[in-house]
C-alpha positions as CSV (number, residue, x, y, z in Angstrom):
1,X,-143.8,-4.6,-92.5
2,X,-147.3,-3.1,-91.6
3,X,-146.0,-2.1,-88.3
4,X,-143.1,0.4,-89.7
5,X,-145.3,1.3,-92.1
6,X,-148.3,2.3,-89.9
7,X,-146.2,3.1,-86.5
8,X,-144.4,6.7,-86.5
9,X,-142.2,5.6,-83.6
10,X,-140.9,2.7,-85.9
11,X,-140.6,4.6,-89.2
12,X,-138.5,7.8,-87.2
13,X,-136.1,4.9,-85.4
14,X,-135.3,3.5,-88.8
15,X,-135.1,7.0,-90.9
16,X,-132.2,8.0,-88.0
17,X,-130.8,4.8,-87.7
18,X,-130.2,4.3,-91.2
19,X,-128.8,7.7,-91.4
20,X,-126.9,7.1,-88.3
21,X,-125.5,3.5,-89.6
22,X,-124.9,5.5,-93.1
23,X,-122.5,7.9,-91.8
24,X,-120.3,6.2,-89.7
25,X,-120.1,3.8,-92.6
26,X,-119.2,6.8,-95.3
27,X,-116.9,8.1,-92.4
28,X,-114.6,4.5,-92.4
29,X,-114.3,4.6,-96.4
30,X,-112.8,8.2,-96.7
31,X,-111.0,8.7,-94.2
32,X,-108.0,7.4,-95.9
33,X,-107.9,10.6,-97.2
34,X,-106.3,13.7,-95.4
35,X,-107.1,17.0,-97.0
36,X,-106.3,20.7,-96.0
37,X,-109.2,22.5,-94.3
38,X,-106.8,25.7,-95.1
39,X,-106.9,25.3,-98.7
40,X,-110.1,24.1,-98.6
41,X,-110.9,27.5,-97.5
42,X,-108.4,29.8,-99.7
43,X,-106.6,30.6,-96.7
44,X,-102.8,29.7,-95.7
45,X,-102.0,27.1,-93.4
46,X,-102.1,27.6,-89.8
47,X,-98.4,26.5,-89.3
48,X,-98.9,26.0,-85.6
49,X,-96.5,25.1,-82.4
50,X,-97.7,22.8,-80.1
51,X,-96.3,20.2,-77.3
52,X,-93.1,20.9,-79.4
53,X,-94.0,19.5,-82.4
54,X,-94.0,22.4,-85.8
55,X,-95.8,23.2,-88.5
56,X,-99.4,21.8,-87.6
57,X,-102.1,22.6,-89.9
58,X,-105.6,21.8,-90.2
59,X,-104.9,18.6,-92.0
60,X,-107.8,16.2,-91.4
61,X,-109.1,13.2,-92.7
62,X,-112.2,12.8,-94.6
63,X,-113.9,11.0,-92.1
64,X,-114.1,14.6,-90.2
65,X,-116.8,15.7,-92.4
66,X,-119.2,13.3,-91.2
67,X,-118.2,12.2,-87.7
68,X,-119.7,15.1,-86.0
69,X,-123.1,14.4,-88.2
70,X,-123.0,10.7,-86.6
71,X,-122.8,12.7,-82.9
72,X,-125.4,14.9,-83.6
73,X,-127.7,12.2,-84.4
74,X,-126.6,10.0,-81.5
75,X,-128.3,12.8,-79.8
76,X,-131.3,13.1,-81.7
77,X,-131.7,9.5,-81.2
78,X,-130.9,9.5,-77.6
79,X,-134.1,11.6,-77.4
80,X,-136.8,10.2,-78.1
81,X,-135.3,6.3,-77.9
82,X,-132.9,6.2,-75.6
83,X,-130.0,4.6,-73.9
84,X,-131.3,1.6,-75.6
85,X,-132.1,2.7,-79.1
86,X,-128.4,4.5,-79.3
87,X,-126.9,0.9,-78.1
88,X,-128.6,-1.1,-80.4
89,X,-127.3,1.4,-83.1
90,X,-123.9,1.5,-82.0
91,X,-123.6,-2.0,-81.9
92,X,-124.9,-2.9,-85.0
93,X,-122.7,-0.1,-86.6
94,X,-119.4,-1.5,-85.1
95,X,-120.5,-4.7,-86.6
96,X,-120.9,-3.7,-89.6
97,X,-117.6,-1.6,-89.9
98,X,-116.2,-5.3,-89.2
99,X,-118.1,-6.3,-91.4
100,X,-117.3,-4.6,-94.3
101,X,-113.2,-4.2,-93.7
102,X,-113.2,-8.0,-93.5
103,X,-114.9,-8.2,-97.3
104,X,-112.5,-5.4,-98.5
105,X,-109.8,-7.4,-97.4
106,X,-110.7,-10.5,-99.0
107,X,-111.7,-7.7,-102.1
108,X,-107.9,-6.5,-101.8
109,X,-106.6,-10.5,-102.0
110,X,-108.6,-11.4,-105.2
111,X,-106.3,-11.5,-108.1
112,X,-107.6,-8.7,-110.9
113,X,-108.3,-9.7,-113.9
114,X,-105.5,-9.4,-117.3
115,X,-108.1,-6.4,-118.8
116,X,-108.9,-4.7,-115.0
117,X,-105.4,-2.7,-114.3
118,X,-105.9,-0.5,-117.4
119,X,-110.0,-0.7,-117.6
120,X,-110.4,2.9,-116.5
121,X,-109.1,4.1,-119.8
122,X,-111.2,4.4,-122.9
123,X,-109.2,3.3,-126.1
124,X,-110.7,5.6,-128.3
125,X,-109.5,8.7,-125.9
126,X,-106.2,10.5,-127.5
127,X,-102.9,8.8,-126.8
128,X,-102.2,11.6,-124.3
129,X,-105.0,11.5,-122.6
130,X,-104.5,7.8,-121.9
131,X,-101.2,8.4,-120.5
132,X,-101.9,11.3,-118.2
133,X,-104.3,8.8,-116.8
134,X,-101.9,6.0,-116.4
135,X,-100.0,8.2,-115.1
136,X,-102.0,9.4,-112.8
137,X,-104.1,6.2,-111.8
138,X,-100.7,4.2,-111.7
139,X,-100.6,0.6,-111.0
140,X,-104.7,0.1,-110.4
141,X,-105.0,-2.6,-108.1
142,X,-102.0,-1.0,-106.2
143,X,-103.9,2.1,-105.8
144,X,-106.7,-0.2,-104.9
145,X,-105.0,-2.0,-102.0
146,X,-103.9,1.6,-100.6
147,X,-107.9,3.1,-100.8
148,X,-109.4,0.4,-98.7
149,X,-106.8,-1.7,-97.2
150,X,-106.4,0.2,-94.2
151,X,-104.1,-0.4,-91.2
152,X,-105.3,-2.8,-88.6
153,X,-104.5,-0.9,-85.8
154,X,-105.8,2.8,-87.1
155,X,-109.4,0.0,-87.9
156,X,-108.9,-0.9,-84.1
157,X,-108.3,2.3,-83.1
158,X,-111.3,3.7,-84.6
159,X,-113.7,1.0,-83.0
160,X,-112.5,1.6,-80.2
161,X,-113.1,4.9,-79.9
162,X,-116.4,5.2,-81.5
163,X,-118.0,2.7,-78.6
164,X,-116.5,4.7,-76.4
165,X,-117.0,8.3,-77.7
166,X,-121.1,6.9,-78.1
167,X,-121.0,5.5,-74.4
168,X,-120.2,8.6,-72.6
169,X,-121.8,11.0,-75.1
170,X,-125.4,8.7,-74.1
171,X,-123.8,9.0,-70.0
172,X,-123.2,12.7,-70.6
173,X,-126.8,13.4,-72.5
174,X,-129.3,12.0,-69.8
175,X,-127.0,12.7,-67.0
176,X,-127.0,16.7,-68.1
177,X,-131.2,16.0,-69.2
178,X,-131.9,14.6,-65.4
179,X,-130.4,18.0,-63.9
180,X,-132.4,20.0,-66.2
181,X,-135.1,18.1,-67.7
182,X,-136.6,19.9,-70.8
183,X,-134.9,22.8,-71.1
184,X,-131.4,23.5,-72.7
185,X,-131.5,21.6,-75.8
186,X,-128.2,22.8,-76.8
187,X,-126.5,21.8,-73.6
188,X,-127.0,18.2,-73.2
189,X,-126.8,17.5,-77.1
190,X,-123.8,20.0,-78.3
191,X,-122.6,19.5,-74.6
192,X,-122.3,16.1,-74.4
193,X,-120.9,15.9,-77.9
194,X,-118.3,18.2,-76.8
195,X,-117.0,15.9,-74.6
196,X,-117.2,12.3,-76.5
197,X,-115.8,14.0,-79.0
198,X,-112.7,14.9,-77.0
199,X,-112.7,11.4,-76.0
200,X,-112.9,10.2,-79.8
201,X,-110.4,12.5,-81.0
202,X,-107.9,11.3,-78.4
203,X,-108.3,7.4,-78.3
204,X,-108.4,7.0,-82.2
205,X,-105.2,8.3,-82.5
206,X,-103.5,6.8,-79.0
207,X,-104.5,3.3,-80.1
208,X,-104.0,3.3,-84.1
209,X,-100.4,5.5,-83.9
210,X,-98.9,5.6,-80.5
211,X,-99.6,1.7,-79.8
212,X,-99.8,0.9,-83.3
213,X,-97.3,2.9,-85.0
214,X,-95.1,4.3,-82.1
215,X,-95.5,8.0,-82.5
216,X,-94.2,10.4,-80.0
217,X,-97.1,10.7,-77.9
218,X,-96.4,14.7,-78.4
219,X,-97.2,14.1,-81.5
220,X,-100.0,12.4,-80.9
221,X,-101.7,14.9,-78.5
222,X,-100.8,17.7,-81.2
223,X,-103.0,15.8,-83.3
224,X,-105.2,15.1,-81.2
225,X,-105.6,19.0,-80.4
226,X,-105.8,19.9,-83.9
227,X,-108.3,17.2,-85.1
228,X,-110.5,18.7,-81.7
229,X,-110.2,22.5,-82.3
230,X,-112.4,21.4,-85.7
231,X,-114.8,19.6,-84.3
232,X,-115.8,21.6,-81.3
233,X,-115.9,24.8,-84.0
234,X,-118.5,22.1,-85.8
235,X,-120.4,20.4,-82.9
236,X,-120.7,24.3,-82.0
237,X,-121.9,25.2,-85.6
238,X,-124.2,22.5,-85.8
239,X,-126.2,23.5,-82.7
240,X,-129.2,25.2,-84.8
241,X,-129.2,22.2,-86.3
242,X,-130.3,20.5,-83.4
243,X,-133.4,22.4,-82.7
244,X,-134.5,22.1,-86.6
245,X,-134.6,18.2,-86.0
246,X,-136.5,18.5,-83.3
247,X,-139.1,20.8,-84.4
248,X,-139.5,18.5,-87.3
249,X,-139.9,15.3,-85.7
250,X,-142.1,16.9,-82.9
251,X,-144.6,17.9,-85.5
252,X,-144.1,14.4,-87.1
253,X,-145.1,12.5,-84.2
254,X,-147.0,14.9,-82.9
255,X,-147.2,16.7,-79.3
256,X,-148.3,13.6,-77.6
257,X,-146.2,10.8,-79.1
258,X,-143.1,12.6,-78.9
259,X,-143.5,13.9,-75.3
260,X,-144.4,10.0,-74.5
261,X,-141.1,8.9,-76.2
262,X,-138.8,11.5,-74.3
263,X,-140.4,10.3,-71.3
264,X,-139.7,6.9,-72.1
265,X,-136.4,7.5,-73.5
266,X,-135.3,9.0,-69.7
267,X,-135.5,5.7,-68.3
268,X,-132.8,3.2,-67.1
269,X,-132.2,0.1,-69.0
């Protein structure tokens, strides 16, 4: 305990790694809900055409809002620690992704309780204020099962491409970082988000809905397309963002320490 608390190096890996773990974590939960980026905005949908397939819009899951924020601090973390540091991380956050569906499905097979279907209304609200709700809410445990029971092949799918999407966004980094060593921030970190994220967008949706659900891999590419046309315009947005973190951490470990730890962090292992 005295070493995190007395060791910079220590307290930085766990700040990013617990927002890095955090994240992908928040990411799994929502995404079982898809909301319109359109109306989001107070604009019309898109209504696009693409690989025959009508109608696309910028619907997205949830789990968009944050998947770009887990990339960004891959990179940030791929710094100063590391091939190593983002591989422990990655692994540890797959795990616990297992983790956590396997205890939400035993959640989901626990029989509720007589009082729990109707325990989200108050009895002293007005009659039709407890109706809207059960109307609303429906069967409880039913809309229970549908929140966090999700489909074994979209939880596959999404494993599968997050190791993947982190493997070559680390290969892409310190590749682009040993052609132009200090310089260009925004290249090897927005760069080689760019492209994992391609890679992401792509395999989630091949494994979980063309393998798992048998989609018309047109479909599946339109998707794809849409779901990438977002994050690029985010991994993009996010670039200032970049240089921020790491003119705050550099004056947190100061010059020294954090030119030691990029150092480091370059080599092979």
């Amino acid at each position: 305990m005295m070493y995190l608390v007395n060791n910079k190096a220590a307290r930085l890996f766990l700040i990013l790694g617990g927002f890095f773990i955090a994240n992908a974590l928040i990411a799994e939960f929502i995404r079982v809900k898809i909301f319109s980026l359109e109306r989001t905005l107070g604009i019309d949908p898109m209504n696009w055409t693409l690989f025959g397939q009508n109608d696309l819009s910028f619907n997205l899951t949830t789990g968009v809002l944050l998947w770009p924020v887990v990339f960004i601090m891959t990179d940030i973390i791929n710094e100063y620690f590391g091939r190593k540091g983002v591989r422990l991380l990655s692994i540890l956050t797959a795990l616990l992704i297992t983790y956590a569906f396997i205890l939400f499905s035993l959640g989901i097979r626990m029989p509720p309780a007589d009082f729990w279907p109707t325990s989200h209304i108050q009895p002293e609200w007005p009659l039709a204020q407890q109706q809207l709700m059960r109307e609303q809410v429906g069967d409880y445990n039913a809309a229970f099962r549908l929140v966090f029971g999700q489909g074994l092949w979209i939880i596959i799918g999404s494993l599968i491409a997050f190791l993947i999407g982190q493997l070559i966004d680390v290969m892409t980094f310190h590749w682009i970082k040993e052609q132009t060593g200090d310089k260009w921030i925004w290249l090897r970190a927005t760069g080689s988000t760019l492209i994992s994220q391609f890679i992401d967008s792509f395999v989630v949706l091949f494994v979980a809905f063309y393998i798992g659900a048998g989609w018309d891999i047109r479909l599946v590419l339109a998707i794809g397309v849409v779901n990438y046309i977002y994050k690029f315009t985010i991994a993009v947005g996010l670039t200032p963002v970049l240089y921020l973190a790491h003119d705050v951490i550099d004056r947190y470990l100061g010059p020294e320490l954090a030119e030691e730890m990029k150092k480091t962090a370059m080599e092979k292992g």
